[in-house]
SEGUZA-416286 format. One record per residue (C-alpha): x, y, z; residue in three letters; chain. Coordinates in nm, 3 decimals, padded with zeros to 5 digits. Example, Ala and Ser with C-alpha at 12.3 -4.5 7.8 and 13.67 -1.06 7.14 Angstrom:
! SEGUZA-416286
((01.230; -00.450; 00.780); ala; A)
((01.367; -00.106; 00.714); ser; A)
//
This chain:
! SEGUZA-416286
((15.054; 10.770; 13.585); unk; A)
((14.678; 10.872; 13.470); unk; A)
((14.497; 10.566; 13.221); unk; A)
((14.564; 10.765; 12.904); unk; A)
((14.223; 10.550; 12.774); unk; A)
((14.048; 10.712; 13.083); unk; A)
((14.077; 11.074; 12.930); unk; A)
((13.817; 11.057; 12.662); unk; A)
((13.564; 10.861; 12.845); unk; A)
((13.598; 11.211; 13.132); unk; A)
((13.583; 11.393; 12.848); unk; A)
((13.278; 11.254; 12.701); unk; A)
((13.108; 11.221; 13.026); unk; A)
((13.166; 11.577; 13.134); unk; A)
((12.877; 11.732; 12.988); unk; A)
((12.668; 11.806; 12.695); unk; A)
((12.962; 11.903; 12.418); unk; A)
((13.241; 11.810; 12.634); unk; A)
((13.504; 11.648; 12.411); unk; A)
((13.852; 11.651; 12.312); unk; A)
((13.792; 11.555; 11.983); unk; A)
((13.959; 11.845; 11.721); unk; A)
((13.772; 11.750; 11.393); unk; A)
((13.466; 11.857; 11.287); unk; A)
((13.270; 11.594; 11.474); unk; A)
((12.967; 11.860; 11.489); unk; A)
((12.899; 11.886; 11.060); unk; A)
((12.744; 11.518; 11.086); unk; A)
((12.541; 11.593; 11.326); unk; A)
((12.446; 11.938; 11.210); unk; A)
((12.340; 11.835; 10.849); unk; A)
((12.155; 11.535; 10.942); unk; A)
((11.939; 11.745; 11.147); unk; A)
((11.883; 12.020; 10.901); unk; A)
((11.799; 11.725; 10.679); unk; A)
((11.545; 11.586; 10.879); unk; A)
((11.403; 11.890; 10.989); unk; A)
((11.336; 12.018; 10.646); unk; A)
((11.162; 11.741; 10.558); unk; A)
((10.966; 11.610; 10.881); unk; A)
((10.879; 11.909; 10.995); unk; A)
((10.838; 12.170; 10.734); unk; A)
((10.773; 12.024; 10.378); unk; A)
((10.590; 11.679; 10.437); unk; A)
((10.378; 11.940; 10.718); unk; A)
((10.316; 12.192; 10.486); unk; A)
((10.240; 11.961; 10.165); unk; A)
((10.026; 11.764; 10.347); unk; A)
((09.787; 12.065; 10.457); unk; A)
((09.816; 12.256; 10.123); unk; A)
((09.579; 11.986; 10.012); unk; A)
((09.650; 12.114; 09.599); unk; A)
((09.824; 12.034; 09.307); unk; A)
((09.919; 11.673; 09.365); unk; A)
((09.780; 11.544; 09.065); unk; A)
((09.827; 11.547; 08.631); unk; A)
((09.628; 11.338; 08.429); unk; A)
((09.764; 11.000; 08.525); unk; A)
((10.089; 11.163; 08.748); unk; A)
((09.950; 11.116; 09.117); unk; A)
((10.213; 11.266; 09.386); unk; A)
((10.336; 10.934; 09.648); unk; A)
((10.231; 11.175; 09.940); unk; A)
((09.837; 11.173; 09.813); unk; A)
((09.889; 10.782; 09.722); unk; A)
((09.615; 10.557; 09.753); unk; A)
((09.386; 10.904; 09.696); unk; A)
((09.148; 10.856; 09.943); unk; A)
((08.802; 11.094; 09.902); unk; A)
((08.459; 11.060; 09.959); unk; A)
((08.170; 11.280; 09.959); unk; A)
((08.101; 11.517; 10.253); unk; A)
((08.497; 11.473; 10.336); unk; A)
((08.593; 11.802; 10.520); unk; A)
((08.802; 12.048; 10.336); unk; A)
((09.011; 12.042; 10.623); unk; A)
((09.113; 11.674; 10.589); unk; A)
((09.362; 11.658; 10.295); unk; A)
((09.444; 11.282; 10.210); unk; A)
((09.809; 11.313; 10.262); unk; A)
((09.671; 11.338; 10.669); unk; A)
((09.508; 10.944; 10.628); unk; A)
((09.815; 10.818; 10.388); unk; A)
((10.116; 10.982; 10.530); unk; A)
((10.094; 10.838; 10.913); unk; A)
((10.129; 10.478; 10.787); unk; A)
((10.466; 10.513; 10.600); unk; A)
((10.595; 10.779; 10.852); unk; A)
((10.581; 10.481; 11.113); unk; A)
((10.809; 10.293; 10.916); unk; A)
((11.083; 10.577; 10.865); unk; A)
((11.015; 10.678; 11.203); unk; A)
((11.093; 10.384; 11.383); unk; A)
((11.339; 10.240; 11.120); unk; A)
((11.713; 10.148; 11.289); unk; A)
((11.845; 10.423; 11.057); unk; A)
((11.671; 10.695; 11.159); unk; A)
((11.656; 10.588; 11.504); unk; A)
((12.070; 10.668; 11.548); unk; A)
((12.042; 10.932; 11.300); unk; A)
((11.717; 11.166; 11.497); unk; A)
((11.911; 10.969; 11.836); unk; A)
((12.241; 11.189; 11.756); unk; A)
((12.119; 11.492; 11.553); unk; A)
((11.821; 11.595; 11.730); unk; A)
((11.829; 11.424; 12.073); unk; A)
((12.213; 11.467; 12.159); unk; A)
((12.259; 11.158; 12.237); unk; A)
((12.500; 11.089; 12.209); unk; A)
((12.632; 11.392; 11.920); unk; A)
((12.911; 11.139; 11.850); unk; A)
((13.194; 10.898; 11.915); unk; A)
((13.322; 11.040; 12.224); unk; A)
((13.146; 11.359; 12.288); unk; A)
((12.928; 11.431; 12.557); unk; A)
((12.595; 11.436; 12.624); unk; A)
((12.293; 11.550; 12.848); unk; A)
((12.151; 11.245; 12.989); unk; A)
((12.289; 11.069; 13.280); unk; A)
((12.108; 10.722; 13.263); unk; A)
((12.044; 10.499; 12.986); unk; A)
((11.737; 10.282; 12.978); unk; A)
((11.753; 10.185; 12.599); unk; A)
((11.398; 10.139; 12.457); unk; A)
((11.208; 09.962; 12.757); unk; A)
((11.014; 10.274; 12.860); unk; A)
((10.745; 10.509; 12.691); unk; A)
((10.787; 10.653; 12.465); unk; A)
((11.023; 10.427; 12.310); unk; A)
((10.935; 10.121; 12.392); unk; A)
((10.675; 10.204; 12.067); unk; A)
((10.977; 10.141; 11.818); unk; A)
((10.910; 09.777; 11.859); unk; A)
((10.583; 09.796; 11.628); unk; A)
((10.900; 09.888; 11.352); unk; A)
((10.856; 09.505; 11.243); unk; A)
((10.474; 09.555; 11.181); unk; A)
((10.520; 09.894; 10.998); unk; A)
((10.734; 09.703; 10.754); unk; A)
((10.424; 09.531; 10.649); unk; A)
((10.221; 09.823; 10.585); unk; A)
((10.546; 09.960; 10.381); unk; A)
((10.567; 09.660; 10.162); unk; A)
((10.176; 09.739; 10.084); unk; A)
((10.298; 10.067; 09.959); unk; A)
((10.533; 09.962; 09.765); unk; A)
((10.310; 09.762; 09.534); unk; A)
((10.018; 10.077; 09.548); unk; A)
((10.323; 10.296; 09.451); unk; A)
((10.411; 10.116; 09.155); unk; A)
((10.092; 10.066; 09.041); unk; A)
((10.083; 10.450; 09.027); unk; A)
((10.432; 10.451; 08.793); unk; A)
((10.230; 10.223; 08.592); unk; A)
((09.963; 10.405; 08.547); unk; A)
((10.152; 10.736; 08.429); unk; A)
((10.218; 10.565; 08.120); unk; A)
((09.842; 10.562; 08.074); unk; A)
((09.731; 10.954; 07.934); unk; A)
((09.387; 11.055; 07.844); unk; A)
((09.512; 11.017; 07.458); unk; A)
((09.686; 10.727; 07.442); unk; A)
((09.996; 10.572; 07.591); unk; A)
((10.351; 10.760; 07.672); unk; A)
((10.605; 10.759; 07.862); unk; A)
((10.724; 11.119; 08.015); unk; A)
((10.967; 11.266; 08.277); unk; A)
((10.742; 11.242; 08.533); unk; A)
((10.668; 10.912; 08.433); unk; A)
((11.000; 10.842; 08.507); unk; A)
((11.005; 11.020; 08.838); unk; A)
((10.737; 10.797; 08.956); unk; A)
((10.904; 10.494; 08.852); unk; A)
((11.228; 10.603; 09.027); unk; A)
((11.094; 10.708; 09.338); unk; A)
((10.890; 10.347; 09.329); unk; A)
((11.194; 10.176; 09.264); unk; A)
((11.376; 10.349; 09.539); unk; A)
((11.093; 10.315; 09.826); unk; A)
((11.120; 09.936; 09.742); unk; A)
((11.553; 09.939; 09.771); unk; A)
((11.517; 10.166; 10.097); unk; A)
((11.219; 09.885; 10.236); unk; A)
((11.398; 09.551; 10.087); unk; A)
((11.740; 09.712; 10.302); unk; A)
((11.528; 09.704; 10.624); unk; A)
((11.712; 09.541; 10.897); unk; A)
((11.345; 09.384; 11.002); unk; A)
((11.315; 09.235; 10.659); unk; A)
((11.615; 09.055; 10.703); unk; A)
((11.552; 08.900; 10.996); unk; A)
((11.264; 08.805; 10.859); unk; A)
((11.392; 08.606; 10.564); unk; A)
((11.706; 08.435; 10.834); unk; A)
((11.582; 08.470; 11.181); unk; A)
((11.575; 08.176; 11.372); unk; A)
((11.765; 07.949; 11.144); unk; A)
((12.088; 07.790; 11.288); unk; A)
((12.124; 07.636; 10.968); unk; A)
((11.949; 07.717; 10.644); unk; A)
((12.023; 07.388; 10.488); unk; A)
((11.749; 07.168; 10.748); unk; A)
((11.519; 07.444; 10.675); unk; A)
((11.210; 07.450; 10.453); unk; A)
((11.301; 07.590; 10.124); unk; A)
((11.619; 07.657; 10.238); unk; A)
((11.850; 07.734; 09.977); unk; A)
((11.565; 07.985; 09.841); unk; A)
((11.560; 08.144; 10.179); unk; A)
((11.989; 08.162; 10.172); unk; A)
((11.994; 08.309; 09.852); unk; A)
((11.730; 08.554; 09.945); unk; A)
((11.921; 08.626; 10.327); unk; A)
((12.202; 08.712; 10.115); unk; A)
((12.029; 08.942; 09.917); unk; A)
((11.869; 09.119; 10.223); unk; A)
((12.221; 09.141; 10.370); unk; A)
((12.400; 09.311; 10.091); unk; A)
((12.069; 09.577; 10.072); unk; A)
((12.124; 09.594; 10.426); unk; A)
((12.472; 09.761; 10.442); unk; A)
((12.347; 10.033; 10.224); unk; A)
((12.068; 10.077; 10.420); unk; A)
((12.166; 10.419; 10.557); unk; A)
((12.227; 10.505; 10.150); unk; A)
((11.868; 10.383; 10.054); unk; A)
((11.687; 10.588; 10.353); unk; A)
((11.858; 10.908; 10.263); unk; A)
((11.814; 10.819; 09.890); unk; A)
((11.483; 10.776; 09.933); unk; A)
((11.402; 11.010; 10.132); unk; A)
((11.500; 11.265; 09.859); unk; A)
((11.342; 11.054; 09.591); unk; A)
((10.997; 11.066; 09.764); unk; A)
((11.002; 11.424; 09.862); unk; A)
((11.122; 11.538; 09.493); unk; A)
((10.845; 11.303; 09.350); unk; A)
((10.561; 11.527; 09.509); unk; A)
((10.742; 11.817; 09.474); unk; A)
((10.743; 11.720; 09.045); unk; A)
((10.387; 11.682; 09.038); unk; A)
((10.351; 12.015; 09.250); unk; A)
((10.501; 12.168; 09.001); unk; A)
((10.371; 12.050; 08.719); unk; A)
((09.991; 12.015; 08.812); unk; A)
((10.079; 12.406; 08.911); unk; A)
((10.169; 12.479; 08.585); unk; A)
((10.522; 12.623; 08.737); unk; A)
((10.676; 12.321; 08.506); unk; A)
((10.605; 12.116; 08.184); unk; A)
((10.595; 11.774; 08.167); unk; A)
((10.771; 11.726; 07.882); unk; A)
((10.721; 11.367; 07.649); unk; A)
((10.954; 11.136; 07.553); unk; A)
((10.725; 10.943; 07.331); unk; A)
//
C-alpha cells in the first residue's frame, strides 16, 4: 500500500504549481504580490522621481523626511532618492517581507504544499542573499527614523499663524505612531532586548530587560499586522500631503 503522507510531498515536488490542494491556496499569494508591487515598484518609484508637492506649511510627506537640499543640487536628484534607500533596507530585508516577496514574487515556495521551480535550497549563505544579514543594522537606521518622523508630527502642530492641530496633523502622527509599532515588532529588536540571556534574573537590569522582552514578544506576533499596517499608513501619509500641497484636497482644522 502507497504512504498516503508520501502523496503531497510528489505533489509538491512535481513542479512549479503542482499540488493537490482544492482551496484557493493561489489568492494569498496573488494579493500579496499585487500589494507589494503597487507599492515597491510603482508608487514609492514614481513619488520619489515626481520630486513635487510633498510639502504644506509645516505638513512634510515621510517619503521627503529629513528634507535634504542644498544649493547646486541637480533637479534630477529628488530627496526621496537619498531618504528612501535607508528605510527600504529595513522593509526589505525584514523576516516579514522576506516569506511574504519569498512566496508571492519568487514562488518559492507559493504555499504549504504546492510546488515550486527550484530544485536546491541553499537558504541565505550565497549572494545575493546572504545581504539580509545587515537586517539587524538597518533596524538601527529605522529607529533613527522613527524619532525624525515624529519630530515632523510635532511640528505640524506648528502653522505660520499660530498653533493647530489638523487632519493631516493627525495623519502624520498616525503614520509616526505606526512606523514605530511596525519597528518595535521587529524580530531583530527582540533579540536584541533577550538574546543571549539563559536567565534574565543574573542579568544586569534584568527585570527591566524581562518586562521589556515581553513587550517585544507580544509586538512581535503582530508583526506581519504592523508591516502591512504600516505599509499603508506610510504610503497614504505622502499620498495626504500630495494631495493637499496640490491643492486636489483641503486640509481642513480642527482647532
Amino acid at each position: 500500500m502507497p504512504d498516503p503522507a508520501a502523496a503531497p510531498v510528489a505533489a509538491r515536488e512535481s513542479g512549479l504549481g503542482a499540488t493537490q490542494r482544492t482551496d484557493a491556496w493561489w489568492a494569498g499569494p496573488l494579493v500579496t504580490a499585487l500589494a507589494l508591487v503597487a507599492f515597491f515598484f510603482v508608487y514609492a518609484p514614481l513619488r520619489t522621481i515626481h520630486n513635487k508637492f510633498y510639502e504644506w506649511g509645516p505638513l512634510l510627506s515621510p517619503f521627503y523626511s529629513p528634507l535634504i537640499k542644498w544649493d547646486g543640487m541637480p533637479p534630477w536628484l529628488s530627496p526621496a532618492m537619498i531618504i528612501l534607500p535607508f528605510p527600504g533596507l529595513f522593509r526589505l530585508t525584514c523576516y516579514y517581507y522576506r516569506k511574504a516577496y519569498y512566496r508571492s514574487l519568487f514562488a518559492d515556495p507559493l504555499a504549504c504544499g504546492v510546488g515550486e521551480a527550484r530544485k536546491g535550497y541553499c537558504g541565505e549563505t550565497r549572494f545575493p542573499f546572504v545581504l539580509q544579514n545587515l537586517h539587524r543594522y538597518a533596524l538601527y537606521i529605522a529607529l533613527v527614523f522613527n524619532v525624525i518622523l515624529w519630530v515632523d508630527a510635532v511640528k505640524a502642530f506648528f502653522w505660520p499663524d499660530g498653533f493647530h492641530m489638523s487632519v493631516g496633523t493627525l495623519v502624520l502622527i498616525a503614520n509616526a505612531f505606526l512606523l514605530m509599532c511596525y519597528s518595535l515588532s521587529c524580530h531583530s529588536l527582540r533579540h536584541l532586548i533577550g538574546g543571549n540571556l539563559d536567565c534574565f534574573a543574573k542579568a544586569a537590569f534584568g527585570q527591566c530587560r524581562f518586562s521589556a522582552w515581553k513587550g517585544a514578544s507580544w509586538m512581535n506576533e503582530r508583526h506581519m499586522l504592523w508591516a502591512w499596517v504600516s505599509l499603508v499608513g506610510v504610503g497614504f501619509a505622502d499620498f495626504y500631503v500630495w494631495m493637499v500641497a496640490s491643492g486636489a484636497w483641503t486640509d481642513f482644522r480642527i482647532f
